[in-house]
C-alpha positions, -999 to +999 in steps of 0.1 A: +000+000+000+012+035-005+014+062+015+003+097+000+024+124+012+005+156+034+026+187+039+015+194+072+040+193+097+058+226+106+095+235+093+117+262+100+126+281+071+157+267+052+186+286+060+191+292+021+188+283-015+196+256-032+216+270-053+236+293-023+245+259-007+287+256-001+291+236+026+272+198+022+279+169+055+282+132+044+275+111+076+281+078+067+309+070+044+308+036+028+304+027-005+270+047-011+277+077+017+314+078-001+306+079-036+283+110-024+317+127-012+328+121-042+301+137-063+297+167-039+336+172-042+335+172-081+309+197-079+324+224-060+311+219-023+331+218+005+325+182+025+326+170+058+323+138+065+321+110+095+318+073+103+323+057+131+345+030+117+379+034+131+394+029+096+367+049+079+388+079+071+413+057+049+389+043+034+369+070+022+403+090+005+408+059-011+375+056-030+369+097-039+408+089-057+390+058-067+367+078-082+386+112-097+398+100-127+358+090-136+350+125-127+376+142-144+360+131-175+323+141-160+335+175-159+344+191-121+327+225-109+348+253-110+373+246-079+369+214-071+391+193-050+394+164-026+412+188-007+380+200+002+369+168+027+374+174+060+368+138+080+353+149+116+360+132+148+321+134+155+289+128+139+281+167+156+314+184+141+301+173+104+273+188+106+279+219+128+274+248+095+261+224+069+236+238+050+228+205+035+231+168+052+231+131+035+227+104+059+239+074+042+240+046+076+234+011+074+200-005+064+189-012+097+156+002+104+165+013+144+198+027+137+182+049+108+157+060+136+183+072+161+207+082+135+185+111+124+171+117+155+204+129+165+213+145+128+182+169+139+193+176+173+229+189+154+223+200+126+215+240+121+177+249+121+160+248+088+187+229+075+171+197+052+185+159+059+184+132+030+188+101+038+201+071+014+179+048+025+171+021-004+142+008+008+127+022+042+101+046+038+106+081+055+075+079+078+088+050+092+125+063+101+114+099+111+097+089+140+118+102+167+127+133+151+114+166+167+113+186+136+104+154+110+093+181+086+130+187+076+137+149+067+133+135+033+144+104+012+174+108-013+177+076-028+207+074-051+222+045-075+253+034-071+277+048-074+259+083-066+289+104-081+284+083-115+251+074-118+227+110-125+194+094-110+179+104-076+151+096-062+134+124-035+100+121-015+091+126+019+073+109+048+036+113+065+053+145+083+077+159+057+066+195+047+062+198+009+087+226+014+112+205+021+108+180-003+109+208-031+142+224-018+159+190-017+149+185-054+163+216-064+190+213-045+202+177-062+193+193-095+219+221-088+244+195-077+241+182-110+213+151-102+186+139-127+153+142-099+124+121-101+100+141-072+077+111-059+044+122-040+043+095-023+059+068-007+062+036-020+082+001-006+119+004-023+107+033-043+107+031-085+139+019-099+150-005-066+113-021-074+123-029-111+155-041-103+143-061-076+120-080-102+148-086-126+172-095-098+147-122-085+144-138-120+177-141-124+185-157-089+155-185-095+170-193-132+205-199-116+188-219-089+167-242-114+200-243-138+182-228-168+213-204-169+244-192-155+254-163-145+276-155-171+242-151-197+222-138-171+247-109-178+251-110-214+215-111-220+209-078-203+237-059-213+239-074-253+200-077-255+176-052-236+201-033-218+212-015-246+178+000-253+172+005-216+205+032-214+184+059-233+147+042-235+130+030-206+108-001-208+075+014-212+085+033-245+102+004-258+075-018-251+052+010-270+079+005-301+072-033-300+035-023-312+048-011-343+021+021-356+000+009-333+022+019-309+012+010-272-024+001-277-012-024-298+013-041-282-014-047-252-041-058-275-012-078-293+003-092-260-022-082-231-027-124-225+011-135-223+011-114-192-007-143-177+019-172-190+038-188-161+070-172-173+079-150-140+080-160-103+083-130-081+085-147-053+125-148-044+140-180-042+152-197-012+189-184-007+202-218+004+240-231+003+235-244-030+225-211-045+248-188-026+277-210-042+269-207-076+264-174-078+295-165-060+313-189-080+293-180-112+306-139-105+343-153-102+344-172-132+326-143-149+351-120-138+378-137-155+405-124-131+398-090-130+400-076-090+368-053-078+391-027-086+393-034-126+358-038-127+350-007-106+373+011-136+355-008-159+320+000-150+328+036-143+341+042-182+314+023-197+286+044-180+307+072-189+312+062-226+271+058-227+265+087-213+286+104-237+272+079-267+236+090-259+241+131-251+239+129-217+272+139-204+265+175-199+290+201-189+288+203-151+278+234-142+298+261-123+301+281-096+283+310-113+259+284-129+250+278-086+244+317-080 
């Protein structure tokens, strides 16, 4: 069931613009909360960031120099640097004089809960929090919040500073104020927005891919495939139309001049063939093995690292293919 999305609750007035926004605080900093360091570093901001891993600073530098050479090519804001990450000894210094905060924690529904509870206790009035979350709607995690209003969903794809979509909605006692300045603001910052208005389990894109991802774990279960053409059949076959077409459109083409209309007339009763199970499969031994193994041998002996490289130039090569690497925008551009 969804959850429609009332701006009732009170907010105090955002302590500026989107586009006036300098200083942005990462709390979090794994793979996701990282690779959002990253993208607010290659657009100009100035970043502080915390985790409460003891190695977590380390880490972090490591992936934004993972990730520099990918943005390079993006195009970086006028003074952009990874000189500009300050790692803070405490979850309160990051956010002292923020004026924008992305909480990227663990998926764990009780530490979300407490986790912005305190970001609102520290961070300055006014001042919007997005959190990462990837599946947990916002009503459910702003619970203990005293100003909920200010506390929205950002839900990126990984890796955020690579991949342009985010998606923004609130929860039963987000404002619609604040849901509107959080889409501008990832707008500015150089995000493709899709405003929701309302909530739904896992939002748009996790949903699809959740589908697809189920599939493919029941045919490598029932060995009608490995995962090697599990792969090939997405990126060789559908994926390729998916990069600049999504499947609604594409189905609509499969119509012909009939267009849509067509292709349901056409194809309306296969939707009842036995071809999907939704339900996920049972994650036994069995199954965990194979597709572990199945990732190894499809690797072919290339380390997370390669791939990571890999991945990161062929995004960037559709992007360019399809006229969607546009220049980033600048400092002025912000003002």
């Amino acid at each position: 069931m969804t959850t429609p999305i009332p701006a009732t609750a009170p907010l105090s007035a955002a302590p500026c613009t989107p586009e006036d926004v300098r200083r942005v605080a990462c709390v979090g900093a794994g793979v996701i909360g990282g690779g959002w360091v990253a993208h607010y570093l290659a657009r100009g901001y100035d970043v502080t960031a915390w985790d409460p891993a003891p190695d977590a600073e380390q880490k972090l530098r490591r992936l934004v120099g993972a990730a520099w050479p990918a943005l390079v090519q993006l195009g970086l804001a006028d003074g952009a640097s990874p000189d500009r990450l300050t790692v803070t000894a405490t979850l309160e210094e990051a956010v002292a004089d923020a004026q924008f905060v992305q909480e990227s924690a663990p998926e764990k529904l009780e530490l979300k809960r407490g986790l912005l509870a305190r970001l609102d206790a520290a961070a300055p009035a006014g001042v919007v929090i997005a959190s990462s979350t990837s599946g947990y709607p916002m009503t459910d995690m702003q619970t203990e919040a005293a100003d909920p209003g200010r506390l929205v969903v950002g839900h990126p794809f990984n890796p955020p500073y690579l991949i342009p979509l985010v998606e923004v909605v609130g929860g039963e006692r987000t404002t619609q104020s604040a849901v509107t300045w959080a889409s501008r603001f990832y707008e500015v910052a150089g995000k493709s927005v899709i405003t929701m208005n309302r909530e739904v389990p896992g939002f748009i894109a996790n949903r699809l891919q959740e589908a697809l991802w189920r599939e493919a774990l029941h045919m490598v279960a029932n060995g009608e495939a490995t995962v090697r053409e599990i792969d090939d059949s997405i990126t060789e076959g559908p994926g390729l139309r998916w990069a600049f077409m999504g499947p609604m459109l594409t189905f609509a083409l499969a119509g012909g001049e009939g267009g849509m209309a067509h292709m349901l007339d056409h194809f309306g009763p296969s939707l009842k063939s036995p071809w999907t199970r939704l339900e996920a499969p049972e994650l036994d031994k069995k199954l965990y093995d194979d597709v572990v193994a199945g990732c190894d041998e499809a690797a072919d002996g290339r380390t997370i690292a390669d791939l990571v490289a890999e991945r990161d130039q062929g995004v960037i090569d559709v992007l360019r293919a399809t006229g969607r690497l546009r220049q980033q925008s600048t400092e002025g551009e912000r003002k």
